[in-house]
Backbone of each chain as nested JSON, in Angstrom:
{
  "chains": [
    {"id": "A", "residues": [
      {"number": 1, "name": "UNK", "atoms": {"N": [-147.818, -113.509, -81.68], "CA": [-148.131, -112.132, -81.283], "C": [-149.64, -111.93, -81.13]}},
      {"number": 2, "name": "UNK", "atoms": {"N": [-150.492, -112.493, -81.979], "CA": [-151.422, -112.019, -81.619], "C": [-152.582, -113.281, -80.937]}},
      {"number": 3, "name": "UNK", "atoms": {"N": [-151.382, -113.864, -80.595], "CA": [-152.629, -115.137, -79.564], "C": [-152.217, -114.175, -78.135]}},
      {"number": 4, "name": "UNK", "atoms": {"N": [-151.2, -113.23, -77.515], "CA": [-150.478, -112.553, -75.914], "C": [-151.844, -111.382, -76.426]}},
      {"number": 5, "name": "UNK", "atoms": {"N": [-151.968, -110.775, -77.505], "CA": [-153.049, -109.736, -77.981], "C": [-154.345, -110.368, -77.394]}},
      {"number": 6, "name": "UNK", "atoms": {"N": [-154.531, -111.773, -77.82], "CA": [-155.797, -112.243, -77.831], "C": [-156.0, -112.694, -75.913]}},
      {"number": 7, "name": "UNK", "atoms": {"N": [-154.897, -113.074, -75.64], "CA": [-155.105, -113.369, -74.011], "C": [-154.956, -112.314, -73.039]}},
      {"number": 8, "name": "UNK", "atoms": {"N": [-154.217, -110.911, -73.516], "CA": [-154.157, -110.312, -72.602], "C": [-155.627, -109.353, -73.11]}},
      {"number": 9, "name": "UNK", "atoms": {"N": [-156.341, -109.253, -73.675], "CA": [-158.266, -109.053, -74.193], "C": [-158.848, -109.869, -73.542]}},
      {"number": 10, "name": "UNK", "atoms": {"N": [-158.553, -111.131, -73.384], "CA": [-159.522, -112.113, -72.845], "C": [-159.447, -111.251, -71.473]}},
      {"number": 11, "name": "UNK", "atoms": {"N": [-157.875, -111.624, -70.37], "CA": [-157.708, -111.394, -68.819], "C": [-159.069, -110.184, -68.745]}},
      {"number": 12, "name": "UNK", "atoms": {"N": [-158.181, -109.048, -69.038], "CA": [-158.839, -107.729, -69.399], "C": [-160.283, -107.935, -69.282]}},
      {"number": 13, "name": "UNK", "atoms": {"N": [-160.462, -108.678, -70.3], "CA": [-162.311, -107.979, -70.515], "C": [-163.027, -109.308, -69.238]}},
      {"number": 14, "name": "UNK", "atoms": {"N": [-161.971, -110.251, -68.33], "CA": [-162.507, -110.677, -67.528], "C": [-162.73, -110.167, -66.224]}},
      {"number": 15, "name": "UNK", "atoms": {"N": [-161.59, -109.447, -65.651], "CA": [-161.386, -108.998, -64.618], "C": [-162.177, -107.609, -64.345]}},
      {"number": 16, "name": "UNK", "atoms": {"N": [-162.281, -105.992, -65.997], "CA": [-162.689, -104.977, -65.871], "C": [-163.782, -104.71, -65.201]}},
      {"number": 17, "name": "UNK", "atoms": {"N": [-164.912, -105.891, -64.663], "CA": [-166.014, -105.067, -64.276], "C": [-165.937, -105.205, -62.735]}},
      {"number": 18, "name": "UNK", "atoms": {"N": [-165.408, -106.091, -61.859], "CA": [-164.666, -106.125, -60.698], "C": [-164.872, -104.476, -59.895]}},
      {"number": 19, "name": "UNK", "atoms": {"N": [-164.155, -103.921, -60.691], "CA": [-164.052, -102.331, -59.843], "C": [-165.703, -101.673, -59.829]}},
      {"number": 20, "name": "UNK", "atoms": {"N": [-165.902, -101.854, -61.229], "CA": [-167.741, -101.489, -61.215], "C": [-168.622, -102.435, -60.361]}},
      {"number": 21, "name": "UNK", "atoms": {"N": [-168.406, -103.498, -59.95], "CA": [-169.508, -104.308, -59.404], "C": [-169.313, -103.882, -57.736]}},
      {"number": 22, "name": "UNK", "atoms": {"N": [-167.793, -103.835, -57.436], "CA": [-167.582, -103.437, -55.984], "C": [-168.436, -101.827, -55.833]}},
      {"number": 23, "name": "UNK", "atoms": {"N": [-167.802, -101.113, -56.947], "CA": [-168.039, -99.384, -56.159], "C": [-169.969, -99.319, -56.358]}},
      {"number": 24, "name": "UNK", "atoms": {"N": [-170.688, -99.835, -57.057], "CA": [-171.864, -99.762, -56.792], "C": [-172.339, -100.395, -55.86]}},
      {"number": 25, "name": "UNK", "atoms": {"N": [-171.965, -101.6, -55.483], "CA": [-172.401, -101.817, -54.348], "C": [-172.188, -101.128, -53.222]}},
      {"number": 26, "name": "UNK", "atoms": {"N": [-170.684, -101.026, -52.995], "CA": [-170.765, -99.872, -51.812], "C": [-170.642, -98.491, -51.84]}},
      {"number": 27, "name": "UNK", "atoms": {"N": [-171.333, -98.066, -52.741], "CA": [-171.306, -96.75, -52.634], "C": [-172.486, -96.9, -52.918]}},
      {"number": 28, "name": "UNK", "atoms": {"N": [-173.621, -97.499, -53.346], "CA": [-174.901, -97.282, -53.311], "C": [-175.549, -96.5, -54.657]}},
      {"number": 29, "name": "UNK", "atoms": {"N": [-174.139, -96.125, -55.103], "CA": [-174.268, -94.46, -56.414], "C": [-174.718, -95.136, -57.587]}},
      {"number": 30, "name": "UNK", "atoms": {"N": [-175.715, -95.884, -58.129], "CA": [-176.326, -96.299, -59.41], "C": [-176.786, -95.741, -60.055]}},
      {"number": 31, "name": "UNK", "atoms": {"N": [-177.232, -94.606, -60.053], "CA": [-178.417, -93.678, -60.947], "C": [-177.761, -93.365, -62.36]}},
      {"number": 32, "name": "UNK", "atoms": {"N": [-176.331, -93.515, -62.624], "CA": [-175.803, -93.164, -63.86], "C": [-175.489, -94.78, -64.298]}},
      {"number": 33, "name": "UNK", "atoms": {"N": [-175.939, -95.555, -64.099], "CA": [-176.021, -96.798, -64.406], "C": [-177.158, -96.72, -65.363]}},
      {"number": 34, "name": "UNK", "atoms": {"N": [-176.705, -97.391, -66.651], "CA": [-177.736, -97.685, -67.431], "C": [-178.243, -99.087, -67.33]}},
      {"number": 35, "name": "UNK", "atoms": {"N": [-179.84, -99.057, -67.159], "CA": [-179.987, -100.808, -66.358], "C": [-180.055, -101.52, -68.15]}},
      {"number": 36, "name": "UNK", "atoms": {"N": [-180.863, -100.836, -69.592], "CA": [-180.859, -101.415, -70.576], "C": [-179.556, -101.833, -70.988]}},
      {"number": 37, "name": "UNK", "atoms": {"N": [-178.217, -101.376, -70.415], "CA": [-177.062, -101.812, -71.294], "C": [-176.557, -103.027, -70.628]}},
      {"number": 38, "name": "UNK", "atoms": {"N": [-176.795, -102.816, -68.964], "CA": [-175.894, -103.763, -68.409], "C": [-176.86, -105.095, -68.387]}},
      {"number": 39, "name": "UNK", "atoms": {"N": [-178.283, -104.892, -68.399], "CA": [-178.982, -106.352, -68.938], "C": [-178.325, -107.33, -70.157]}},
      {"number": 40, "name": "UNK", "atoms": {"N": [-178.389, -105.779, -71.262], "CA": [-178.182, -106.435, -72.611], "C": [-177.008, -107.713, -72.161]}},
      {"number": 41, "name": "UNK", "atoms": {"N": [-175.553, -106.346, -71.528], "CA": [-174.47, -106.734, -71.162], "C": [-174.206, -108.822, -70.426]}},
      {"number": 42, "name": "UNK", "atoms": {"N": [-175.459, -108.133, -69.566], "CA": [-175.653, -109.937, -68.7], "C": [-176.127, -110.748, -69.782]}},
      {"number": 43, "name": "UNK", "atoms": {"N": [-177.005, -110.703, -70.533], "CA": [-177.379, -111.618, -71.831], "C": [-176.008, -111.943, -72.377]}},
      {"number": 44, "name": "UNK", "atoms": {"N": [-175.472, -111.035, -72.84], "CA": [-174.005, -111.358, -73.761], "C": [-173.264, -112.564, -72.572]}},
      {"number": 45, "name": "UNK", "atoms": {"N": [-172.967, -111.889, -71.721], "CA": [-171.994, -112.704, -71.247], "C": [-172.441, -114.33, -70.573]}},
      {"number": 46, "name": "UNK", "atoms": {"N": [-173.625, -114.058, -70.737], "CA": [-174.452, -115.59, -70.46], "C": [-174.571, -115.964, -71.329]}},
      {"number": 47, "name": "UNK", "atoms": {"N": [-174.628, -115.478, -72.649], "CA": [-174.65, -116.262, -73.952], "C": [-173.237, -116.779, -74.257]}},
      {"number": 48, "name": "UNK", "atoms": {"N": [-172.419, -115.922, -73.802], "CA": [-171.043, -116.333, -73.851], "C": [-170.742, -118.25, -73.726]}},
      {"number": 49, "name": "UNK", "atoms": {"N": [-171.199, -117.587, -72.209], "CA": [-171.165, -118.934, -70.978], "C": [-171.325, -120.042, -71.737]}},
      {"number": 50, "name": "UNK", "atoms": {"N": [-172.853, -120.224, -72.244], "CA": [-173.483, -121.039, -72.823], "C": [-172.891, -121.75, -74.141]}},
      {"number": 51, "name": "UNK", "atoms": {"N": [-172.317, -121.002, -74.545], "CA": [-171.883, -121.417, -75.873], "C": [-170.204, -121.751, -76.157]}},
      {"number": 52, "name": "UNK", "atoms": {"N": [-169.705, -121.135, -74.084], "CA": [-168.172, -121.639, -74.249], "C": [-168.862, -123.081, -73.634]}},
      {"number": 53, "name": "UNK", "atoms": {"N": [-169.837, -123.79, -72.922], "CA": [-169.856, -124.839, -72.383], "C": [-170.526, -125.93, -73.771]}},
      {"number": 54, "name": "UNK", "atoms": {"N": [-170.938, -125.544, -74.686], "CA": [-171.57, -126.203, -75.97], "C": [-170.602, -126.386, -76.453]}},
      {"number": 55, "name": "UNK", "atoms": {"N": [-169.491, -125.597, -76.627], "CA": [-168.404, -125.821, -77.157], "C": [-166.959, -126.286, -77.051]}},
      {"number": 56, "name": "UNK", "atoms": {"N": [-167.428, -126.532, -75.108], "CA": [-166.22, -127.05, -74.403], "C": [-164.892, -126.45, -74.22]}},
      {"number": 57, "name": "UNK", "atoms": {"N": [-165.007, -125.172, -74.491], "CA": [-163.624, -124.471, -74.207], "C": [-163.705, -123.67, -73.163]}},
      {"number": 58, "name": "UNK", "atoms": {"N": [-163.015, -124.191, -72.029], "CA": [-162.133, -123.607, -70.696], "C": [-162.423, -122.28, -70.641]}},
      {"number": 59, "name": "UNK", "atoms": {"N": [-161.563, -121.606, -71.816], "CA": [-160.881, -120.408, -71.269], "C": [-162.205, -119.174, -71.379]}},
      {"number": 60, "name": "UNK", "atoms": {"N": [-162.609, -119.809, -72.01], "CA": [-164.298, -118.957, -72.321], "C": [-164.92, -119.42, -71.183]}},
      {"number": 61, "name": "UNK", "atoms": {"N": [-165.353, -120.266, -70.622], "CA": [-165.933, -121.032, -69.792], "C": [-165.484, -119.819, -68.542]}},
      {"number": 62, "name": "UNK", "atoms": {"N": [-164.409, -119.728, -67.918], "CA": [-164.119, -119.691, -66.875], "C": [-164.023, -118.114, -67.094]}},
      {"number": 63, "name": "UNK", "atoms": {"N": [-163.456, -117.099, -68.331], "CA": [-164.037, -115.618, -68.148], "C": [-165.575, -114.907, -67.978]}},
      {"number": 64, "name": "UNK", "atoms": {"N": [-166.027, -116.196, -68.76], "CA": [-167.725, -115.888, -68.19], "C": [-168.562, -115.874, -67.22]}},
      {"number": 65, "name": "UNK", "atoms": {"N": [-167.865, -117.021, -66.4], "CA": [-168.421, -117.07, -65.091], "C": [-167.928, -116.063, -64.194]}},
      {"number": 66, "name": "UNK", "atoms": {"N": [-167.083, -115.713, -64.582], "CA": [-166.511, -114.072, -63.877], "C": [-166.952, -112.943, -63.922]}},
      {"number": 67, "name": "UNK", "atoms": {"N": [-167.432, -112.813, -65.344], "CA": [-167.919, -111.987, -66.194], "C": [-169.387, -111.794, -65.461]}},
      {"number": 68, "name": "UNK", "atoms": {"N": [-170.073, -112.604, -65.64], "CA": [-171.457, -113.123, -65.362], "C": [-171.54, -112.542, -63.921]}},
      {"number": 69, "name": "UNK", "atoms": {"N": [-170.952, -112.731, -62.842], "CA": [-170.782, -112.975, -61.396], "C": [-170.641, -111.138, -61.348]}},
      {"number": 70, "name": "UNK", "atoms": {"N": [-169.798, -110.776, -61.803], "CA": [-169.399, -109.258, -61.788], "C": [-170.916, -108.578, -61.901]}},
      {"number": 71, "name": "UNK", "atoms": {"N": [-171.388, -108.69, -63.454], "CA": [-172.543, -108.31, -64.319], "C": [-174.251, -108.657, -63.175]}},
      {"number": 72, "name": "UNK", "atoms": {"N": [-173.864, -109.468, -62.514], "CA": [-174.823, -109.962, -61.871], "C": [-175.024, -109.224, -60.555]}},
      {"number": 73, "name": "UNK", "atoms": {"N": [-173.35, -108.656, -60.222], "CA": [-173.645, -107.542, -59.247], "C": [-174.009, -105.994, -59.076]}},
      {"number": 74, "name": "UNK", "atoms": {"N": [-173.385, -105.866, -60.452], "CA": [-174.135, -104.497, -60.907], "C": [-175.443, -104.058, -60.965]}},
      {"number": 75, "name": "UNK", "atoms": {"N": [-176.253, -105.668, -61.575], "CA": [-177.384, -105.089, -61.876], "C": [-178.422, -105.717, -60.792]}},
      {"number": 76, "name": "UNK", "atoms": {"N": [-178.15, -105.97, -59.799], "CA": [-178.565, -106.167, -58.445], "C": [-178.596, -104.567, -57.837]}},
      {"number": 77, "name": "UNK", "atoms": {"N": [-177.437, -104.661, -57.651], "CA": [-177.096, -103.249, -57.172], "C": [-178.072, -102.159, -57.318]}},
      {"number": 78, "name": "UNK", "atoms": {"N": [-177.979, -102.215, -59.273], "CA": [-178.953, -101.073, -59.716], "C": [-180.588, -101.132, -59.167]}},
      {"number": 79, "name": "UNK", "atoms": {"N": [-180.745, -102.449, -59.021], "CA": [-182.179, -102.844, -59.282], "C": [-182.84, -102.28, -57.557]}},
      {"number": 80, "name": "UNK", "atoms": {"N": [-181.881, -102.832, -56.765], "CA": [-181.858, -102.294, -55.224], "C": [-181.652, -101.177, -54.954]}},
      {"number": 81, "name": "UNK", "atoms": {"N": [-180.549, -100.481, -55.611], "CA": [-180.397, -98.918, -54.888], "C": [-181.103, -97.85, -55.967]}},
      {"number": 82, "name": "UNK", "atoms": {"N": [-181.296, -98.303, -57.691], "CA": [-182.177, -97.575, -58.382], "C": [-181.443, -96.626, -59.13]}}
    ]},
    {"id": "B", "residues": [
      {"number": 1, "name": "UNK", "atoms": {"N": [-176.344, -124.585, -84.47], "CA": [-177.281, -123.825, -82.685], "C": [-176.072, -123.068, -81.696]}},
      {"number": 2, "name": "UNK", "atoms": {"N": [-174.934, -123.935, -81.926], "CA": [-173.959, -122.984, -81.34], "C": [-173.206, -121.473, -82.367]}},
      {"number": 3, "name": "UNK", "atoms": {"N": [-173.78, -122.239, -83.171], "CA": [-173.81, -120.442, -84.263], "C": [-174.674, -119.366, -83.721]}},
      {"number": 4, "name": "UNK", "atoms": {"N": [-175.591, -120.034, -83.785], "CA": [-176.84, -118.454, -83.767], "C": [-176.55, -117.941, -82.209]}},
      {"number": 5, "name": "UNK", "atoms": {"N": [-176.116, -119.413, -81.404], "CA": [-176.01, -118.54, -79.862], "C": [-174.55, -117.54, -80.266]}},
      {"number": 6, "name": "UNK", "atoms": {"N": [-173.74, -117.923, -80.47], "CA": [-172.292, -116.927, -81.163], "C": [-172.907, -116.063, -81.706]}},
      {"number": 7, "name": "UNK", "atoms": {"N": [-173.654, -115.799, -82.287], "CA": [-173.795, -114.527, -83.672], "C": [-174.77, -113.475, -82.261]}},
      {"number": 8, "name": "UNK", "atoms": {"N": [-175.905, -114.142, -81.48], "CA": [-176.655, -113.874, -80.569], "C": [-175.611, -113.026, -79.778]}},
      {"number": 9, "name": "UNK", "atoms": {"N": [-174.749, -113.786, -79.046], "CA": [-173.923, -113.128, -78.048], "C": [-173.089, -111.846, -78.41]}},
      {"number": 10, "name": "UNK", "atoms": {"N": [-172.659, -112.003, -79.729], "CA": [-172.073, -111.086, -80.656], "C": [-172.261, -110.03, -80.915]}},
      {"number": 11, "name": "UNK", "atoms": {"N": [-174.281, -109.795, -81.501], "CA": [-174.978, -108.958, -81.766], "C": [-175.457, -108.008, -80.6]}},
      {"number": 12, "name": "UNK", "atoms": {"N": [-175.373, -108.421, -78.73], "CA": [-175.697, -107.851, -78.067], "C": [-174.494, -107.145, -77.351]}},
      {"number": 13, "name": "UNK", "atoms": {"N": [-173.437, -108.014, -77.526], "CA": [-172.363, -107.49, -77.133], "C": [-171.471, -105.94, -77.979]}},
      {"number": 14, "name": "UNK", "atoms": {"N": [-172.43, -105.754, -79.215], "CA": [-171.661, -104.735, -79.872], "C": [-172.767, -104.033, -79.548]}},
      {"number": 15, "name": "UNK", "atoms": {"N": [-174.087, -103.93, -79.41], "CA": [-175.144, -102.848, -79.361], "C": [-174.948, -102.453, -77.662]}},
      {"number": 16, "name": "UNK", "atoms": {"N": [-175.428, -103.397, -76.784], "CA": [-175.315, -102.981, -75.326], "C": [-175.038, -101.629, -74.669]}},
      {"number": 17, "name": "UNK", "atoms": {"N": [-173.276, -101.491, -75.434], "CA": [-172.925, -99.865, -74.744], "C": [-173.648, -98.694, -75.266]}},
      {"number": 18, "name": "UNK", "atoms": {"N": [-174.116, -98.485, -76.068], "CA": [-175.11, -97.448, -76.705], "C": [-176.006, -97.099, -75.739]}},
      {"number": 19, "name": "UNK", "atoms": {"N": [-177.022, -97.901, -75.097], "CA": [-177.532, -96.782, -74.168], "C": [-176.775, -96.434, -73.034]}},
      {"number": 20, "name": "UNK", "atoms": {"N": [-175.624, -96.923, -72.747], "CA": [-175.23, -96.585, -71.371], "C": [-174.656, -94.845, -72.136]}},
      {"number": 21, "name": "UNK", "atoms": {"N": [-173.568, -95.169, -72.816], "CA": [-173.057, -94.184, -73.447], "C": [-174.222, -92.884, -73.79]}},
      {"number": 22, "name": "UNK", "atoms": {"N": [-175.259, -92.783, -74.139], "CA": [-176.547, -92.022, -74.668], "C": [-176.601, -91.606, -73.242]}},
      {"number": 23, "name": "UNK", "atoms": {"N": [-176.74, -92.033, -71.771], "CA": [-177.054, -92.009, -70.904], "C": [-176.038, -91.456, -69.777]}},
      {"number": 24, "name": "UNK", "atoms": {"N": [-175.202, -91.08, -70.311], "CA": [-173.957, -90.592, -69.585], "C": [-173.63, -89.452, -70.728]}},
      {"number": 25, "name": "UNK", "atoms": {"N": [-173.61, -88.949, -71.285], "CA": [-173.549, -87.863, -72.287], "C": [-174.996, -87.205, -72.21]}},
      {"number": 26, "name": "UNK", "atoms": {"N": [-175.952, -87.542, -72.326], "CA": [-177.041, -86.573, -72.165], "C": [-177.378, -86.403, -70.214]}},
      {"number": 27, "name": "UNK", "atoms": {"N": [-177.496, -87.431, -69.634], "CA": [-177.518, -86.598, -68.251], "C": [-176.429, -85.975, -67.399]}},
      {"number": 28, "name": "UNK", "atoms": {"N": [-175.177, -86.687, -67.811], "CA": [-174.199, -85.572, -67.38], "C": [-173.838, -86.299, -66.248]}},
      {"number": 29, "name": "UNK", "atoms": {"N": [-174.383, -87.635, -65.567], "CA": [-174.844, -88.245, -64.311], "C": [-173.849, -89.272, -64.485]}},
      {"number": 30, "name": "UNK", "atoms": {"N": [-172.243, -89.208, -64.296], "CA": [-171.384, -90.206, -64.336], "C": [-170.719, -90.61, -62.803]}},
      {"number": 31, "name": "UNK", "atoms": {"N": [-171.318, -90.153, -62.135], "CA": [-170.606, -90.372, -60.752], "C": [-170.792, -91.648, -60.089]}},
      {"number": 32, "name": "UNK", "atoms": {"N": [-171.793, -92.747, -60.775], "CA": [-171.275, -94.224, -59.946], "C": [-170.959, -94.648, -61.331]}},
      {"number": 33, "name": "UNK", "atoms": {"N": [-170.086, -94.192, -62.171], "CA": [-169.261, -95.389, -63.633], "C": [-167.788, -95.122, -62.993]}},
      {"number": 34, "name": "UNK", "atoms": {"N": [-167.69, -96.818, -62.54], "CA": [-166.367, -96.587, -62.287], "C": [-165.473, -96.48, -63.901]}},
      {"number": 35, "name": "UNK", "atoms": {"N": [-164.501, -95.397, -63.013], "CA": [-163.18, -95.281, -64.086], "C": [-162.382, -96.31, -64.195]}},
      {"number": 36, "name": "UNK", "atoms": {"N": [-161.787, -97.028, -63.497], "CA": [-160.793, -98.205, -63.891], "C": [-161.491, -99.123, -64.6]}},
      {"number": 37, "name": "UNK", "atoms": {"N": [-163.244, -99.504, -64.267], "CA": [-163.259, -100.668, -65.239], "C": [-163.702, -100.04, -66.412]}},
      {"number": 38, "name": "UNK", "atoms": {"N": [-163.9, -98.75, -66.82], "CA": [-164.19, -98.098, -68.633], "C": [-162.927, -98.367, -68.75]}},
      {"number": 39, "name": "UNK", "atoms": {"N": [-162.033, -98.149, -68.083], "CA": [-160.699, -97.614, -69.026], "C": [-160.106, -99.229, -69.404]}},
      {"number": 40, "name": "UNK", "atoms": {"N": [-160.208, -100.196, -68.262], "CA": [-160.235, -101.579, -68.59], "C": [-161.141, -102.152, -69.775]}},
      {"number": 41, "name": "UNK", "atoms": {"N": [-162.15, -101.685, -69.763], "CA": [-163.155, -102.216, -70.692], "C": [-162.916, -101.691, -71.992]}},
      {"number": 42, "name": "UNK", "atoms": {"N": [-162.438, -100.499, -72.136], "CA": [-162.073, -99.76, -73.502], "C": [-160.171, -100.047, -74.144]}},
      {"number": 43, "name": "UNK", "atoms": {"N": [-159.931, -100.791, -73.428], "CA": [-158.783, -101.424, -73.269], "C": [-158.615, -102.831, -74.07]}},
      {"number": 44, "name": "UNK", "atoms": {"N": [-159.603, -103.397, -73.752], "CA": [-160.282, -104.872, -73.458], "C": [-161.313, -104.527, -75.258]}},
      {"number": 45, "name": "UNK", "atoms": {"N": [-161.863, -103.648, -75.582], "CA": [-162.252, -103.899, -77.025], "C": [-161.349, -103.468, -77.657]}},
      {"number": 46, "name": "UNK", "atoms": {"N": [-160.083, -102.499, -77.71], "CA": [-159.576, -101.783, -78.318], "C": [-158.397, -103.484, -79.116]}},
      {"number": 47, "name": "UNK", "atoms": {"N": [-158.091, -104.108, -77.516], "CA": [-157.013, -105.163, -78.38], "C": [-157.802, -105.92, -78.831]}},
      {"number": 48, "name": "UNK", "atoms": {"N": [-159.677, -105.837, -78.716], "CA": [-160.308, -107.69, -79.549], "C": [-160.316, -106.787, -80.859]}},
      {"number": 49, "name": "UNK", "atoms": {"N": [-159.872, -105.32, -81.192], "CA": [-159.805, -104.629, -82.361], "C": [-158.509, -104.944, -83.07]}},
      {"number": 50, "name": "UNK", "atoms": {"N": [-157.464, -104.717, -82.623], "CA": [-156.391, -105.149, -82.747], "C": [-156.245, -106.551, -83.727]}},
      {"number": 51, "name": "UNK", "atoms": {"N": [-156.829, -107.538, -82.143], "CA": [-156.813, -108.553, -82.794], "C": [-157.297, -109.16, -84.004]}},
      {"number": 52, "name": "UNK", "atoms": {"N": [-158.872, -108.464, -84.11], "CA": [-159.346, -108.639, -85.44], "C": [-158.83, -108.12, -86.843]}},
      {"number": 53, "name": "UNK", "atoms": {"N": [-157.973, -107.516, -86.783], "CA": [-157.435, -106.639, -87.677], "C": [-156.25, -107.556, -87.826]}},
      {"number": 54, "name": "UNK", "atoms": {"N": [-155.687, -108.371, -86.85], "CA": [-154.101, -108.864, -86.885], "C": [-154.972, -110.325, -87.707]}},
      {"number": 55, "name": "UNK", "atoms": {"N": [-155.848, -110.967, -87.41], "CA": [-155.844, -112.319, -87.538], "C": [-156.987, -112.095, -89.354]}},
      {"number": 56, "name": "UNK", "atoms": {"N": [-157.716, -110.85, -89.151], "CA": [-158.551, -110.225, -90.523], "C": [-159.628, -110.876, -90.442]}},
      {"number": 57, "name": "UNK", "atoms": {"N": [-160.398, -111.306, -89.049], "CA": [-161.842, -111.121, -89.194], "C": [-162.864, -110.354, -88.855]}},
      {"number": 58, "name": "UNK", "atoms": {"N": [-163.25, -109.918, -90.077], "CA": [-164.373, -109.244, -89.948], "C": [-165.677, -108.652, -89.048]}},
      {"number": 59, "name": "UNK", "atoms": {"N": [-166.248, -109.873, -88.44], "CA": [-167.464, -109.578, -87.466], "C": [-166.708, -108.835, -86.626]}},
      {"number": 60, "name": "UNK", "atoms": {"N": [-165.686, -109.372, -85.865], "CA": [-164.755, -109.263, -84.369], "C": [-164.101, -107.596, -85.166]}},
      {"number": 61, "name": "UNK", "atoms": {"N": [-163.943, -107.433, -85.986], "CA": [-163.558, -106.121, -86.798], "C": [-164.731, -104.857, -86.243]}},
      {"number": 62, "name": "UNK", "atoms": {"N": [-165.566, -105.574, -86.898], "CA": [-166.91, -104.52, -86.837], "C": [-167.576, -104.482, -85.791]}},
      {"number": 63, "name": "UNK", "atoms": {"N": [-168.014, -105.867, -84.804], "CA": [-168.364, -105.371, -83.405], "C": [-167.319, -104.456, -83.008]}},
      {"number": 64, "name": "UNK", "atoms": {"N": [-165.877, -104.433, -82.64], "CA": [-165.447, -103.952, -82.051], "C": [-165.115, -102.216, -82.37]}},
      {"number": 65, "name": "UNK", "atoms": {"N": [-165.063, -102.533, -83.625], "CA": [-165.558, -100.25, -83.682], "C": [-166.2, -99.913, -83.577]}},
      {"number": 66, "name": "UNK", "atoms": {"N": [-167.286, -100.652, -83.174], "CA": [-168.625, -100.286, -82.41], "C": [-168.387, -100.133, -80.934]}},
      {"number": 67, "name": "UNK", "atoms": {"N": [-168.023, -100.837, -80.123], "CA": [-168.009, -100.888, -78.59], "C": [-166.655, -100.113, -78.621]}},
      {"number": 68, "name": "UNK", "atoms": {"N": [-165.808, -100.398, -79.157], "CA": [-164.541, -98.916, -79.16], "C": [-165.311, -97.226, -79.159]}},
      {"number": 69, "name": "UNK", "atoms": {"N": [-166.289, -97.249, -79.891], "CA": [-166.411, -96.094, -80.266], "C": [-167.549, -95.775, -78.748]}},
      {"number": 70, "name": "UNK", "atoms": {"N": [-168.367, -96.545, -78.9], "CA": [-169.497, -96.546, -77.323], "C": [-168.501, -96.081, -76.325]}},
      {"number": 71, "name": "UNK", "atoms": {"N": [-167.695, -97.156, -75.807], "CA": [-166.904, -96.724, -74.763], "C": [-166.037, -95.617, -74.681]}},
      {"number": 72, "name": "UNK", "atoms": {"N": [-165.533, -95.387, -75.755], "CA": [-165.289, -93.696, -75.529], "C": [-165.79, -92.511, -75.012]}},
      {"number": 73, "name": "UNK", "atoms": {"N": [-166.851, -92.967, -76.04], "CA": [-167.78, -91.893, -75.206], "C": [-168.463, -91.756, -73.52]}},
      {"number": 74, "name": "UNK", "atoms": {"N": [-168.529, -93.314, -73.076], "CA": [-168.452, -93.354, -71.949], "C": [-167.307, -92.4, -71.076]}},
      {"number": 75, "name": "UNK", "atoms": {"N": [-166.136, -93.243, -71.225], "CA": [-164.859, -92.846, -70.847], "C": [-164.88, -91.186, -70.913]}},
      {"number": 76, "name": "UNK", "atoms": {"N": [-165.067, -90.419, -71.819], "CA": [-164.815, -88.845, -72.373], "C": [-166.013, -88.43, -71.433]}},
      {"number": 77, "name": "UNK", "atoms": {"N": [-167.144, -88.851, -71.486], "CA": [-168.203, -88.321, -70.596], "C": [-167.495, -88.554, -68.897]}},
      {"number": 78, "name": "UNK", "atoms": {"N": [-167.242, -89.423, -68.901], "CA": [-166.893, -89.59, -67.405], "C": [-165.525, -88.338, -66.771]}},
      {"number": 79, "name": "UNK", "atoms": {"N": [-164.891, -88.315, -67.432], "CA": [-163.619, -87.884, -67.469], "C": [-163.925, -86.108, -67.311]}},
      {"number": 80, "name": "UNK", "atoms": {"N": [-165.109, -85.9, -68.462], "CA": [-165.377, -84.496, -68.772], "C": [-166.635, -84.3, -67.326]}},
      {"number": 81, "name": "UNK", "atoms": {"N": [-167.559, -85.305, -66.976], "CA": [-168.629, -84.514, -65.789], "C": [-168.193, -85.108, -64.734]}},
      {"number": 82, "name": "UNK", "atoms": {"N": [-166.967, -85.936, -64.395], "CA": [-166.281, -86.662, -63.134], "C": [-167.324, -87.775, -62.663]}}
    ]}
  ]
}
């Protein structure tokens, strides 16, 4: 029970920023974007990265680079439209 | 070294939402936070809460009533200034 808990958290917290990385980009609308959280945010999930590849596990490996990719468009976004 | 990067990733991942949250409750300015990925994202800590509580560790306990509680307030701000 709580490894379907633990994977359906993993999917989840891989896929959620998807909708945020698309609608700022095309909608241009960033100003309620906080740029200190979603930095912090890109640190985390690159630290993630880093430490699922030190540690050789997949399933970390491969939500981070998602994670990362998402996080990376947001704060593009922000940095460009402000 | 793959500790401190874990404890690293850990420590930014529970502080992060705080300014976004501070920043969407005091300006009132929620109109580019997308809704599907808060409600995904508050979704997404609520079961690594769950989980920490099902399996009884601690850190994963306490980051996560932290970013549970951040993202609420996201979520409630968004919901309450659209």
């Amino acid at each position: 029970m709580e490894l379907y808990i633990g994977i359906a958290a993993a999917i989840f917290g891989t896929v959620c920023w998807i909708p945020q990385a698309w609608k700022a980009w095309s909608s241009r609308d960033t100003s309620g974007l906080s740029l200190p959280s979603n930095l912090m945010f890109l640190l985390t999930v690159s630290l993630w990265l880093i430490y699922g590849l030190m540690v050789g596990d997949l399933p970390l490996i491969l939500a981070n680079v998602c994670a990362v990719t998402a996080v990376l468009v947001i704060v593009t976004a922000k940095l460009k439209f402000g």
